[in-house]
PDB file of N, CA, C and O in Angstrom:
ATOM      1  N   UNK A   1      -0.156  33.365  -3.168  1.00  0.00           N
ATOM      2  CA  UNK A   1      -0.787  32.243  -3.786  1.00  0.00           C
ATOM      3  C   UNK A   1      -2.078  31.939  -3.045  1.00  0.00           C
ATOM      4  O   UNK A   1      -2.303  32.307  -1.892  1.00  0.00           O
ATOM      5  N   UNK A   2      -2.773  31.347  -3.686  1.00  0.00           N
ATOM      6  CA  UNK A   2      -4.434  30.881  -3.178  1.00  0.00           C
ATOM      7  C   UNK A   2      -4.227  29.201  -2.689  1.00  0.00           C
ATOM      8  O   UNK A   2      -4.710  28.139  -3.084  1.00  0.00           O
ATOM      9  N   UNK A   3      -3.629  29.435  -2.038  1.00  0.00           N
ATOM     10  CA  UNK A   3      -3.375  27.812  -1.319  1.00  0.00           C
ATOM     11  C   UNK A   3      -2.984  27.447  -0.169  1.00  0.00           C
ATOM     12  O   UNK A   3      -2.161  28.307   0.141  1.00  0.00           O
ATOM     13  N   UNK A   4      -3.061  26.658   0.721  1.00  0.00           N
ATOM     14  CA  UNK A   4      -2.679  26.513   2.334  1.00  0.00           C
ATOM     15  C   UNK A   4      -1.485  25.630   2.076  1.00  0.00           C
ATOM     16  O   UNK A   4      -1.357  24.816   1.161  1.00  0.00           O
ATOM     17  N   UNK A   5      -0.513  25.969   3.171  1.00  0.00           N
ATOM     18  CA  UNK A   5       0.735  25.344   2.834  1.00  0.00           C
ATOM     19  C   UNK A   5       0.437  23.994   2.655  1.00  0.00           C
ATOM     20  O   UNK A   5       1.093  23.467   1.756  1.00  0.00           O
ATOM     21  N   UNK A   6      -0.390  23.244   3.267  1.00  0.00           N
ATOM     22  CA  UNK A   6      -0.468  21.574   2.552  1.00  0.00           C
ATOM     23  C   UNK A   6      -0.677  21.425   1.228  1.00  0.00           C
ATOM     24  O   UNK A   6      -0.149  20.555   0.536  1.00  0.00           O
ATOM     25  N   UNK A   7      -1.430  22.246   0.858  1.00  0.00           N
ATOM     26  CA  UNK A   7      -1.576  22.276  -0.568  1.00  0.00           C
ATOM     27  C   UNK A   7      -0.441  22.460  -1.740  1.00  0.00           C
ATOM     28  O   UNK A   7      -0.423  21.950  -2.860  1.00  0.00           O
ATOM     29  N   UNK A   8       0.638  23.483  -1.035  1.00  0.00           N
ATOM     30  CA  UNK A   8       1.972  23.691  -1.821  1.00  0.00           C
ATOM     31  C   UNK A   8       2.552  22.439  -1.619  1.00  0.00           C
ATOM     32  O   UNK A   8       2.905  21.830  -2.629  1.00  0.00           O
ATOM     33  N   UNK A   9       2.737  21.885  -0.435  1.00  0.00           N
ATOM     34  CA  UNK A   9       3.602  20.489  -0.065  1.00  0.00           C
ATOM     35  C   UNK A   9       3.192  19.734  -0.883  1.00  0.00           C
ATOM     36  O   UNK A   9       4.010  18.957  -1.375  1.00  0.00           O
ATOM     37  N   UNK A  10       1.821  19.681  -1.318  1.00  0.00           N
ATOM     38  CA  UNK A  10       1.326  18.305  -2.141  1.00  0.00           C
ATOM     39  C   UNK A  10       1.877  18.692  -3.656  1.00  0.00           C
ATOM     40  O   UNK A  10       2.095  17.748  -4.416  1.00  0.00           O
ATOM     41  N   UNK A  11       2.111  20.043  -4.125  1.00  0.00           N
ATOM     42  CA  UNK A  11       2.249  20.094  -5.330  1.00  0.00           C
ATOM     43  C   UNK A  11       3.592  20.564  -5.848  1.00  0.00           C
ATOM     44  O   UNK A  11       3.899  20.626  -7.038  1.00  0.00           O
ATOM     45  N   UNK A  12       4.424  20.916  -4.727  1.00  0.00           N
ATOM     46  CA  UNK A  12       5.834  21.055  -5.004  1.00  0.00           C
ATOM     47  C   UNK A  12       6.350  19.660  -5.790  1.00  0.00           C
ATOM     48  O   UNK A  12       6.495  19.872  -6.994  1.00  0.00           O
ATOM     49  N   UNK A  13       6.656  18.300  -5.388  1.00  0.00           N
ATOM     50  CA  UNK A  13       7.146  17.581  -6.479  1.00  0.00           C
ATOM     51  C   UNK A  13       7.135  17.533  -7.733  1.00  0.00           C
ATOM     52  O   UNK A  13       8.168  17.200  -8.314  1.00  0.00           O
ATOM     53  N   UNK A  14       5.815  17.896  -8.553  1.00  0.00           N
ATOM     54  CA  UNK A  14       5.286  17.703  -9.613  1.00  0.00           C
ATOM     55  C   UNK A  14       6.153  19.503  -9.983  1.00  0.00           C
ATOM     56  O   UNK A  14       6.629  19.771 -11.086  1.00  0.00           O
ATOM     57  N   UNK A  15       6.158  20.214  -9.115  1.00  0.00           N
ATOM     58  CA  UNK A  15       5.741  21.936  -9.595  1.00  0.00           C
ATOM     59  C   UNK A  15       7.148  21.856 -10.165  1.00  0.00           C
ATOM     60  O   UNK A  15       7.546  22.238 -11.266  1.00  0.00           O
ATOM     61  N   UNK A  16       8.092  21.030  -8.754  1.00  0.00           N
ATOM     62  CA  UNK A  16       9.887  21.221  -9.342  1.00  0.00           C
ATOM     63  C   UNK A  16      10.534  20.683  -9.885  1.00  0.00           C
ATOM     64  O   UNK A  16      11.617  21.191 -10.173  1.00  0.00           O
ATOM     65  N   UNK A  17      10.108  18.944 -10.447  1.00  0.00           N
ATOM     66  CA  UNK A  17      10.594  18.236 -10.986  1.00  0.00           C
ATOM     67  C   UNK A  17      11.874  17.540 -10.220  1.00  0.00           C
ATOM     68  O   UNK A  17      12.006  16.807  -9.239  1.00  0.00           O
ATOM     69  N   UNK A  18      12.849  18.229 -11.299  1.00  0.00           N
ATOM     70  CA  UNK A  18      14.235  17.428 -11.144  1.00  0.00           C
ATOM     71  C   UNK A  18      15.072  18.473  -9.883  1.00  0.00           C
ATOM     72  O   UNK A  18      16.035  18.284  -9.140  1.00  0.00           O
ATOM     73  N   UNK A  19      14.063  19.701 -10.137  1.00  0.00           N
ATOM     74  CA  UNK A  19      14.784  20.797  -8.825  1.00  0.00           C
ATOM     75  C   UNK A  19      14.603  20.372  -7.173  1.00  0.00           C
ATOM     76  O   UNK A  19      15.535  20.520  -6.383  1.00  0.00           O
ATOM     77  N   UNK A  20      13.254  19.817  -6.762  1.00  0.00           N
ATOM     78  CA  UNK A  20      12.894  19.492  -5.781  1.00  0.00           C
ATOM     79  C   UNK A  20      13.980  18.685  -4.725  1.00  0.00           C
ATOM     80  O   UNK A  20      14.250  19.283  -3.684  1.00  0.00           O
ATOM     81  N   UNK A  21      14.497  17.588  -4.918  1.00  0.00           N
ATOM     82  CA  UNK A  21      15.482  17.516  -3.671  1.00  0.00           C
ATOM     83  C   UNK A  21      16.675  18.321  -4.097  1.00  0.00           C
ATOM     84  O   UNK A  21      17.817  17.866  -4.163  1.00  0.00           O
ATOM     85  N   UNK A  22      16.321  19.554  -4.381  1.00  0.00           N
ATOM     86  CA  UNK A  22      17.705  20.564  -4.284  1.00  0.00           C
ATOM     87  C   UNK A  22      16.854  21.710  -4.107  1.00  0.00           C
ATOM     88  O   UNK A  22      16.906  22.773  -4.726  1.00  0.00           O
ATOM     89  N   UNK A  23      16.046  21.363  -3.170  1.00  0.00           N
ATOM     90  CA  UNK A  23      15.702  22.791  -2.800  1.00  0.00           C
ATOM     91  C   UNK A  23      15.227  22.778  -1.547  1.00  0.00           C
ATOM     92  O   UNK A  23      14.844  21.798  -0.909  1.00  0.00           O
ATOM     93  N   UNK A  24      15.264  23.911  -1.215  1.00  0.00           N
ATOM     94  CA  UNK A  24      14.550  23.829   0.552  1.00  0.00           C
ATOM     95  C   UNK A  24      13.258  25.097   0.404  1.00  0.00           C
ATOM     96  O   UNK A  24      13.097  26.084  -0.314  1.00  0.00           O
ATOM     97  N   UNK A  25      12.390  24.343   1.659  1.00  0.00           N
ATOM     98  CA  UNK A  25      11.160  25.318   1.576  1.00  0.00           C
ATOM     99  C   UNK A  25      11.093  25.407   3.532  1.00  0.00           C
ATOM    100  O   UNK A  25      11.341  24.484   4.307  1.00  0.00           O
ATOM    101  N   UNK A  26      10.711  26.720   3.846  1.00  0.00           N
ATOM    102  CA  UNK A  26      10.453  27.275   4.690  1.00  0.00           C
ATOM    103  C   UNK A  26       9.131  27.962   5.024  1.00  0.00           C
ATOM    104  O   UNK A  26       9.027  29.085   4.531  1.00  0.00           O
ATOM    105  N   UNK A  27       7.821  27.422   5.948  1.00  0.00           N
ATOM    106  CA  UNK A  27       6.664  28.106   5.392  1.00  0.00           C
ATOM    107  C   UNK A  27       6.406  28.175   7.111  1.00  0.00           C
ATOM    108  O   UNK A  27       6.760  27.280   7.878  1.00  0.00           O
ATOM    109  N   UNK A  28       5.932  29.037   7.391  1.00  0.00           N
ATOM    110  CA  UNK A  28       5.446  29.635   8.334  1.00  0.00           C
ATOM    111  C   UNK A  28       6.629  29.299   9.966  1.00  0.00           C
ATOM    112  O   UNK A  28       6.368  28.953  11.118  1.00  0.00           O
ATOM    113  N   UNK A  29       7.931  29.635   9.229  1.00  0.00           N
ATOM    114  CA  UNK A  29       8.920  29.221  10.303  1.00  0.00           C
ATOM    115  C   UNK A  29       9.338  27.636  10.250  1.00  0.00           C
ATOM    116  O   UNK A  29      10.320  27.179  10.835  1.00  0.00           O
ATOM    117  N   UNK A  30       8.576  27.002   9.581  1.00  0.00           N
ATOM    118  CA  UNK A  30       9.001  25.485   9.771  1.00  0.00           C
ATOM    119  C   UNK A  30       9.298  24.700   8.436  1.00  0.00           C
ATOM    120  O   UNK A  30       8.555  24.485   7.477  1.00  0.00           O
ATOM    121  N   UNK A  31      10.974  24.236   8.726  1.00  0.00           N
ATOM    122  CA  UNK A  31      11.429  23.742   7.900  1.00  0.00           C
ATOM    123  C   UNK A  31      10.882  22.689   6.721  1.00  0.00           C
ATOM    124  O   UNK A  31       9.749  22.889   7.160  1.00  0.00           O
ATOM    125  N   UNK A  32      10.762  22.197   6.148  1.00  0.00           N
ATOM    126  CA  UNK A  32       9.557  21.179   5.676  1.00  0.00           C
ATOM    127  C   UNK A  32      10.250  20.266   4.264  1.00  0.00           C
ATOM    128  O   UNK A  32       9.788  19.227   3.794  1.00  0.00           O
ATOM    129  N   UNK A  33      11.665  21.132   3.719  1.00  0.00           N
ATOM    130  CA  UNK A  33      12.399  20.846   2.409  1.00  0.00           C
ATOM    131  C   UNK A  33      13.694  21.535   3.147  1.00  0.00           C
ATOM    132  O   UNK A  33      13.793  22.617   3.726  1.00  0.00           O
ATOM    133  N   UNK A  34      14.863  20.252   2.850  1.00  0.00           N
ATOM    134  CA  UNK A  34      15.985  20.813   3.429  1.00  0.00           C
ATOM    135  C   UNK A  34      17.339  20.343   2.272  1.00  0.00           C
ATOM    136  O   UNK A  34      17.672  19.205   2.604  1.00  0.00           O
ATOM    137  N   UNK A  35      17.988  20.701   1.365  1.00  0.00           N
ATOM    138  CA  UNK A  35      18.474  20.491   0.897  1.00  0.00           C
ATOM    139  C   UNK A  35      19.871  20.900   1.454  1.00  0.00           C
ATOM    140  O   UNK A  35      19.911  22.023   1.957  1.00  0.00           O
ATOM    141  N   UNK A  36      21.002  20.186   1.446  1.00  0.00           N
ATOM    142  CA  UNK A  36      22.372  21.157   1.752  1.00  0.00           C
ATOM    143  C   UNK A  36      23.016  21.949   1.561  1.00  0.00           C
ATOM    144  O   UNK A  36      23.644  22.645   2.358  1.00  0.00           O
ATOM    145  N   UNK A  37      22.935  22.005  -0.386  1.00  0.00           N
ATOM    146  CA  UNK A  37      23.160  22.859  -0.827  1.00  0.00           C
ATOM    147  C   UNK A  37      22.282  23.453  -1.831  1.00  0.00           C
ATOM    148  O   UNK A  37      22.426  23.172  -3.021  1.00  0.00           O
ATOM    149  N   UNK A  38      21.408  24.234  -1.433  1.00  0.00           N
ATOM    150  CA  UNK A  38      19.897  24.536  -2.030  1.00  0.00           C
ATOM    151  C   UNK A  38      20.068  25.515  -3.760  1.00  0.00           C
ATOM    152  O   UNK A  38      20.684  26.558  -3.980  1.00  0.00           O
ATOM    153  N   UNK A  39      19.525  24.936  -4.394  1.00  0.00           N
ATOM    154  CA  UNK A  39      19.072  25.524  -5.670  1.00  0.00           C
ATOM    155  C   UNK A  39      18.626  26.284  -5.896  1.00  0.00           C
ATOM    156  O   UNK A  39      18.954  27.163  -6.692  1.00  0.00           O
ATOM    157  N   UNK A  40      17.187  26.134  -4.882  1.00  0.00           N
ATOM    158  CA  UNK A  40      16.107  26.932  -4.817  1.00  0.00           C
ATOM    159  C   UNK A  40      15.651  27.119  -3.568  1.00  0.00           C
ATOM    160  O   UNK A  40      15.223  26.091  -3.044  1.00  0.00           O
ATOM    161  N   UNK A  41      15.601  28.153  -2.884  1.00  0.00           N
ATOM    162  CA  UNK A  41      14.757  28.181  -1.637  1.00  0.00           C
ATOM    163  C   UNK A  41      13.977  29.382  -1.759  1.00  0.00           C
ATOM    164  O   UNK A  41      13.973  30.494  -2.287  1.00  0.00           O
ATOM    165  N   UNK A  42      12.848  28.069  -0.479  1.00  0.00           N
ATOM    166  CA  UNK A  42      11.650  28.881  -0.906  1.00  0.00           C
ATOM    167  C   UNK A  42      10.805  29.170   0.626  1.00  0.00           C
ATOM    168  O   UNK A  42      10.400  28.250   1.335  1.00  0.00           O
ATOM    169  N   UNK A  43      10.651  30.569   0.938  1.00  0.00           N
ATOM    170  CA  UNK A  43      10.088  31.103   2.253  1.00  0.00           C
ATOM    171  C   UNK A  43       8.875  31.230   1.951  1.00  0.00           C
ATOM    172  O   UNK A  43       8.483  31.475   0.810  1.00  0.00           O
ATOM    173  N   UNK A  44       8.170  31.081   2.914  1.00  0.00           N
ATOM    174  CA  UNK A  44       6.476  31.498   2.547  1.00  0.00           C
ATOM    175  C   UNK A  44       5.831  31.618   4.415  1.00  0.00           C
ATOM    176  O   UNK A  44       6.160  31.181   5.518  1.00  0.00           O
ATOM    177  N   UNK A  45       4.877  32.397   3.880  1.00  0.00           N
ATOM    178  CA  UNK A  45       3.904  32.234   5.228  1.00  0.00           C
ATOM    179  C   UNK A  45       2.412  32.683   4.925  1.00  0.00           C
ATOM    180  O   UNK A  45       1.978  33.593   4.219  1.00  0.00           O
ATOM    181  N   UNK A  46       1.844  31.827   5.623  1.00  0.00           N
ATOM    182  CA  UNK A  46       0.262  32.432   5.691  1.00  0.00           C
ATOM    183  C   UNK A  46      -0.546  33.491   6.036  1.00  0.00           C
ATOM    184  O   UNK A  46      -0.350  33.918   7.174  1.00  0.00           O
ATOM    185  N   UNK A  47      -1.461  34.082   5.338  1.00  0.00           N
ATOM    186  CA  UNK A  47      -1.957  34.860   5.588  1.00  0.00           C
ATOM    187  C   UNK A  47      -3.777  35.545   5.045  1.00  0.00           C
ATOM    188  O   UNK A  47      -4.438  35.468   4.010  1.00  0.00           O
ATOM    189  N   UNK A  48      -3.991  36.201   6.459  1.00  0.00           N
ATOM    190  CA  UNK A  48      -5.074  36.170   6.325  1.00  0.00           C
ATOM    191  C   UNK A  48      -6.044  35.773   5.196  1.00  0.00           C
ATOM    192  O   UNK A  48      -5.758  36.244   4.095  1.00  0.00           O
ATOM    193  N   UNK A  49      -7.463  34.762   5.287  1.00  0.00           N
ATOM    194  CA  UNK A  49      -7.860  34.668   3.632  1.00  0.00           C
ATOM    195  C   UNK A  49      -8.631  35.683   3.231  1.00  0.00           C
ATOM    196  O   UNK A  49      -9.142  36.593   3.883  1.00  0.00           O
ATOM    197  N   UNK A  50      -8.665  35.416   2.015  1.00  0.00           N
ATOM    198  CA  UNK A  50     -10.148  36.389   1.313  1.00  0.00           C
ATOM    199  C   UNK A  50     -11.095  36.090   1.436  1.00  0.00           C
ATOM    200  O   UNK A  50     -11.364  34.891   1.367  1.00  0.00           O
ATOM    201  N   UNK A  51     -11.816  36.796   1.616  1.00  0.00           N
ATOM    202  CA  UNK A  51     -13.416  36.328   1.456  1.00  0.00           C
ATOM    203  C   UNK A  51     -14.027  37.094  -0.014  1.00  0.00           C
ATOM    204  O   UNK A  51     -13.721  38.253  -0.292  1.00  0.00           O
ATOM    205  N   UNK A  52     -14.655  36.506  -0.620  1.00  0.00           N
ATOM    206  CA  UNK A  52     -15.452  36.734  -0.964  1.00  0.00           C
ATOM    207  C   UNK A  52     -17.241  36.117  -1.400  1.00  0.00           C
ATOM    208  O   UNK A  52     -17.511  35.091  -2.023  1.00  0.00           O
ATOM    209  N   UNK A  53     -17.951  36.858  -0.983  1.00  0.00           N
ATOM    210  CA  UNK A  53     -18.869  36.168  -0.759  1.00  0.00           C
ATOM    211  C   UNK A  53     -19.267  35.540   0.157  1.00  0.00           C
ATOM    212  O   UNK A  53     -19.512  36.239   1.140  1.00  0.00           O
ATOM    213  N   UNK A  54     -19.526  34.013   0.326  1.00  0.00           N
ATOM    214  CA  UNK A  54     -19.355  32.993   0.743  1.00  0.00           C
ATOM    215  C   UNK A  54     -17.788  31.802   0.912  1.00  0.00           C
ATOM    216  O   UNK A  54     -17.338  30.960   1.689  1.00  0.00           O
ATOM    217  N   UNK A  55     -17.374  32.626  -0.702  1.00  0.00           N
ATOM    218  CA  UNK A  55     -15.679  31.737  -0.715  1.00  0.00           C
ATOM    219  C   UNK A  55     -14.724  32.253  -0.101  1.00  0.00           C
ATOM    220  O   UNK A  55     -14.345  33.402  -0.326  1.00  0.00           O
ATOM    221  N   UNK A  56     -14.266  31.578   0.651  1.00  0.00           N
ATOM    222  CA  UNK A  56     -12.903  31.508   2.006  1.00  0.00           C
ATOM    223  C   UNK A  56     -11.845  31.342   0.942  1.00  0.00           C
ATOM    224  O   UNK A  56     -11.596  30.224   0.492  1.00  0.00           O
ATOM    225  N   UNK A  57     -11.333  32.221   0.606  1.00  0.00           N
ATOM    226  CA  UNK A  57      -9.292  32.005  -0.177  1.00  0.00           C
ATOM    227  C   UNK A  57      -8.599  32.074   1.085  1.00  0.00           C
ATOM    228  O   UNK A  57      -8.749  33.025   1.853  1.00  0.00           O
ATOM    229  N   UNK A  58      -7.656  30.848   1.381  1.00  0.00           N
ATOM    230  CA  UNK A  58      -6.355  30.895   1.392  1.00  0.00           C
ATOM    231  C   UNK A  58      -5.405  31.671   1.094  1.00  0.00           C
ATOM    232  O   UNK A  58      -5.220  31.792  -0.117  1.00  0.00           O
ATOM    233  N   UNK A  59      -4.475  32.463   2.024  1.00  0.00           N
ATOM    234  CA  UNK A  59      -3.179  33.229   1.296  1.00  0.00           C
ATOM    235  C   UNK A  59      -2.325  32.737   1.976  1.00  0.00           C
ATOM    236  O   UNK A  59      -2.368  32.604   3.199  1.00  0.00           O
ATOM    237  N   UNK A  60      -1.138  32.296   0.978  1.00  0.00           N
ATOM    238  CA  UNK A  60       0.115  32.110   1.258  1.00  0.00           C
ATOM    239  C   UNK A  60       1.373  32.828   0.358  1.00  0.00           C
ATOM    240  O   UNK A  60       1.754  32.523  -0.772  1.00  0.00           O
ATOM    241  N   UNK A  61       1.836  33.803   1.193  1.00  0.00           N
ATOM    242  CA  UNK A  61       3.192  34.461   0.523  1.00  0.00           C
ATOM    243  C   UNK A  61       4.446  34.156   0.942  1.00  0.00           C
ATOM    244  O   UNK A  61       5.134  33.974   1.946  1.00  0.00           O
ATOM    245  N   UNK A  62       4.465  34.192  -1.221  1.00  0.00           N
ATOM    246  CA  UNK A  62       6.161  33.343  -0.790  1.00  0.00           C
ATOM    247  C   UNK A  62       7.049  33.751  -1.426  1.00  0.00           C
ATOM    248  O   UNK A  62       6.694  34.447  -2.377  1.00  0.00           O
ATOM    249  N   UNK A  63       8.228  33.590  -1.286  1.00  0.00           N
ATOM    250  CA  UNK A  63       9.413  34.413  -1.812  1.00  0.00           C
ATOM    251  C   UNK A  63      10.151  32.954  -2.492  1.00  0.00           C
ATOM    252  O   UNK A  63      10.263  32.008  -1.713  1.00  0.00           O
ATOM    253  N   UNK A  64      10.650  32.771  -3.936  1.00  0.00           N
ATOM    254  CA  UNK A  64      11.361  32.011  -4.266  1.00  0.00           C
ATOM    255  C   UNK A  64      12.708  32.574  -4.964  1.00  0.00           C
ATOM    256  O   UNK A  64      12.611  33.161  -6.041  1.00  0.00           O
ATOM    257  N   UNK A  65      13.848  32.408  -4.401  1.00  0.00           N
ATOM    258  CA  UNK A  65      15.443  32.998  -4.432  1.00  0.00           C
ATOM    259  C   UNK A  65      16.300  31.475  -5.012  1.00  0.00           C
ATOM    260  O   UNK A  65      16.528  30.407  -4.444  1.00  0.00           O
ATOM    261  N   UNK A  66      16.541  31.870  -6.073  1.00  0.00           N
ATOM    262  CA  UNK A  66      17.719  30.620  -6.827  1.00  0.00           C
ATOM    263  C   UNK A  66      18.567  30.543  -6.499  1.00  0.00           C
ATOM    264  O   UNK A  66      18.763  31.375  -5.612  1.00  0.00           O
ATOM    265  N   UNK A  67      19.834  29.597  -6.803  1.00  0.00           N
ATOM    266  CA  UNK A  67      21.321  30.285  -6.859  1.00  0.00           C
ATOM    267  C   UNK A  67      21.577  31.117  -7.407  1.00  0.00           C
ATOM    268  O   UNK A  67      20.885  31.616  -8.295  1.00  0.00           O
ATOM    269  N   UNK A  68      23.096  31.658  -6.869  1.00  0.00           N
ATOM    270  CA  UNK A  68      23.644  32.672  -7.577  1.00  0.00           C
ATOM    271  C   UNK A  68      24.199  32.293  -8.918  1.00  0.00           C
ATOM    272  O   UNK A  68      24.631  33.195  -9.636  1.00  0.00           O
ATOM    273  N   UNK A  69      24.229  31.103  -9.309  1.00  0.00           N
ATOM    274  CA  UNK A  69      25.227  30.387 -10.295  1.00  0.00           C
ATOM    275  C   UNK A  69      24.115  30.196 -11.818  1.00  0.00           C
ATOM    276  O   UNK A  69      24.535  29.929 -12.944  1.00  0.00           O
ATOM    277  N   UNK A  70      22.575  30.434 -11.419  1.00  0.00           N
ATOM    278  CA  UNK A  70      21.629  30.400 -11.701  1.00  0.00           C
ATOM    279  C   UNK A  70      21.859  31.781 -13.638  1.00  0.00           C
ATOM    280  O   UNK A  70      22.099  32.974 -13.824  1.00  0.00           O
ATOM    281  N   UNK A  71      21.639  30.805 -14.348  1.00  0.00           N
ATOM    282  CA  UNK A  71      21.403  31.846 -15.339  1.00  0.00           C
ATOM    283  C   UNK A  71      19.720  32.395 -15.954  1.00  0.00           C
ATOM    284  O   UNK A  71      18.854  31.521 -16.010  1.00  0.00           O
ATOM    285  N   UNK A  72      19.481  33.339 -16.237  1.00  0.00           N
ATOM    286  CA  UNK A  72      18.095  34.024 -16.017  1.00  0.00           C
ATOM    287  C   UNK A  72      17.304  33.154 -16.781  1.00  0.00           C
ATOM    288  O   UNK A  72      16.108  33.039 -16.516  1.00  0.00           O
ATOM    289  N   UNK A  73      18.022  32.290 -18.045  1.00  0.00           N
ATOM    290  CA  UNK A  73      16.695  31.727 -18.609  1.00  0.00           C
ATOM    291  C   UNK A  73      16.551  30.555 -17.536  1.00  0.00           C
ATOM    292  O   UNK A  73      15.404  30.114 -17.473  1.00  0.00           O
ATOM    293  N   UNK A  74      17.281  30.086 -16.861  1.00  0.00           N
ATOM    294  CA  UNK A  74      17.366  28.849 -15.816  1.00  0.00           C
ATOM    295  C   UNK A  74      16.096  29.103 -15.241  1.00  0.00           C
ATOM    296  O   UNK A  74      15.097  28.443 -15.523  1.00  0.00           O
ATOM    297  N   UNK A  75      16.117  30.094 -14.401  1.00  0.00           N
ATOM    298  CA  UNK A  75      15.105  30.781 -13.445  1.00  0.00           C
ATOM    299  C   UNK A  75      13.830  30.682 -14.243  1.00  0.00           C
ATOM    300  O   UNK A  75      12.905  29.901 -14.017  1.00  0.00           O
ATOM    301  N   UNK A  76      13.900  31.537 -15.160  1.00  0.00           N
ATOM    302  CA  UNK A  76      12.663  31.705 -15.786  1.00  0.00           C
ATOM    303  C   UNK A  76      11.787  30.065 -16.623  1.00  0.00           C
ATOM    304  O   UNK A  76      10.633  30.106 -17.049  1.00  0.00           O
ATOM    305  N   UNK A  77      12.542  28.982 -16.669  1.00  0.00           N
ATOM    306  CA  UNK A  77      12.247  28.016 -17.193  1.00  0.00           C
ATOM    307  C   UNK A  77      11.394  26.904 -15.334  1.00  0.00           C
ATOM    308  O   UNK A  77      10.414  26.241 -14.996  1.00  0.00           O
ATOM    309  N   UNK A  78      12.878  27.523 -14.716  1.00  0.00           N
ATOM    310  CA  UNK A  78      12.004  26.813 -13.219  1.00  0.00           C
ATOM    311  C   UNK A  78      10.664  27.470 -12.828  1.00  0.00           C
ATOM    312  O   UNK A  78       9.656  26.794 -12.621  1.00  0.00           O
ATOM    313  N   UNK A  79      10.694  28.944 -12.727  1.00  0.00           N
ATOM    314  CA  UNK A  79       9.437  29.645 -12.642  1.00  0.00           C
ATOM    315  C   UNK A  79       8.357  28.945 -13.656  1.00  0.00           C
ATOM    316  O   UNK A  79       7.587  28.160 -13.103  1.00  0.00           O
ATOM    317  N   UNK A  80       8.237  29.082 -14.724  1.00  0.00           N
ATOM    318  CA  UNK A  80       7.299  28.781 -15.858  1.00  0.00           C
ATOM    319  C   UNK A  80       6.499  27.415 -15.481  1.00  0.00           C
ATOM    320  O   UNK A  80       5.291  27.339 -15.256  1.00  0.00           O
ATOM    321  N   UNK A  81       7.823  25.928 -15.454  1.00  0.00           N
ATOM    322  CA  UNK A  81       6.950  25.370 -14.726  1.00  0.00           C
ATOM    323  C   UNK A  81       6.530  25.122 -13.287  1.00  0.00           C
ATOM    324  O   UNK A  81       5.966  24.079 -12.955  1.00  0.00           O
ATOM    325  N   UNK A  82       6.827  26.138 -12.411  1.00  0.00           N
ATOM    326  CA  UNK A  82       6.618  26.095 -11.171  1.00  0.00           C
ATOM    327  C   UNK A  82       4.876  26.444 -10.882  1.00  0.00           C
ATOM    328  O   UNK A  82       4.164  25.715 -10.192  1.00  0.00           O
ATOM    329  N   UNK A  83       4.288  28.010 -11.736  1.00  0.00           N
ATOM    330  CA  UNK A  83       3.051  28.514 -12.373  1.00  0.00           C
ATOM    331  C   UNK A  83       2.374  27.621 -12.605  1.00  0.00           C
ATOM    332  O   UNK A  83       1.227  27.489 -12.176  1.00  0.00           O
ATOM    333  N   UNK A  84       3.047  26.737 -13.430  1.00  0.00           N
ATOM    334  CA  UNK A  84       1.936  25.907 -14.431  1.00  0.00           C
ATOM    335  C   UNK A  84       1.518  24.708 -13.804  1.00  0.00           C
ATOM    336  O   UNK A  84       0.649  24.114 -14.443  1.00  0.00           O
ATOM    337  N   UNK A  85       1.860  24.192 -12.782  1.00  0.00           N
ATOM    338  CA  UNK A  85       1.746  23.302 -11.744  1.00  0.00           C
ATOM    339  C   UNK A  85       1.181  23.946 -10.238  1.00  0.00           C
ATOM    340  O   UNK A  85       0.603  23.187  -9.459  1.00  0.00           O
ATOM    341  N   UNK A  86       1.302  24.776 -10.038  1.00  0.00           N
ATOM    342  CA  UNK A  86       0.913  25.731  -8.988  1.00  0.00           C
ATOM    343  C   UNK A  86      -0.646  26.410  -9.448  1.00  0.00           C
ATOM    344  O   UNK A  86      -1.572  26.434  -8.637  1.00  0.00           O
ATOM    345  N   UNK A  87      -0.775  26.914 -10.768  1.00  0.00           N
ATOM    346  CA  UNK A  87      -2.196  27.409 -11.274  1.00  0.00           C
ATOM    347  C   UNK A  87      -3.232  26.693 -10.855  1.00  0.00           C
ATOM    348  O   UNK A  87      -3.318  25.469 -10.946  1.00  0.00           O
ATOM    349  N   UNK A  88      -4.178  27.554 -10.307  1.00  0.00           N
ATOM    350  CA  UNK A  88      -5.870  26.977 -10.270  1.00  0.00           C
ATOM    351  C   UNK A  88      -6.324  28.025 -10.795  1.00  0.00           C
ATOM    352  O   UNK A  88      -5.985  29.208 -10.845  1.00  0.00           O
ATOM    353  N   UNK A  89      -7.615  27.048 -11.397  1.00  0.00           N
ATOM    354  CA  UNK A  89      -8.538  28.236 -11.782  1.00  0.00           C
ATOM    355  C   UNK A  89      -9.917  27.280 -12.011  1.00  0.00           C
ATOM    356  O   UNK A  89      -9.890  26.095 -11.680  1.00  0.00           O
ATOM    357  N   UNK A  90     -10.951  27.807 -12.519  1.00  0.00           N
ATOM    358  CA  UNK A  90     -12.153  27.037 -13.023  1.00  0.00           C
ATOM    359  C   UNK A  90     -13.016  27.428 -14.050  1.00  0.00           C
ATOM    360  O   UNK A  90     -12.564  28.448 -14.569  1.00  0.00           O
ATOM    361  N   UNK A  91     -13.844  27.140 -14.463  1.00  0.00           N
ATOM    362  CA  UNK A  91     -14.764  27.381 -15.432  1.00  0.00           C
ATOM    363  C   UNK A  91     -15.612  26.563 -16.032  1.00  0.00           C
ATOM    364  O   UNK A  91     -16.374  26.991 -16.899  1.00  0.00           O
TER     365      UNK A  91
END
């Protein structure tokens, strides 16, 4: 993703909705979302940015793992709006 982990922190509520306090996030070793029994967890860490040009990108890679109890359209409905809240772009 093109974002610094503050940037995910600020937009995870909105990204997970009703998933968010059932999920835990893990980003560069440090706990930050701790749920007990997690829904969704989510690892990430930073890494080197892009340049191009003059523009400095941000990288952050992240791994998001559901439950097992999780059925595929489940996933794919949390993903969808996870994207659509997570997307930047401009024009």
């Amino acid at each position: 993703m093109g974002c610094t982990p503050e940037d995910l922190v600020r937009w995870l509520p909105q990204a997970l909705g009703d998933l968010y306090p059932n999920s835990t996030v893990v980003l560069d070793g440090n706990i930050l979302l701790s749920a007990k029994i997690p829904e969704l967890q989510i690892e990430g860490r930073s890494k080197p940015s892009r340049k191009i040009a003059l523009l400095d990108i941000p990288v952050l890679d992240l791994r998001l793992k559901f439950a097992e109890n999780w059925t595929a359209i489940q996933c794919e409905t949390a993903l969808k709006r996870f994207d659509l809240y997570t997307r930047r772009g401009g024009g």
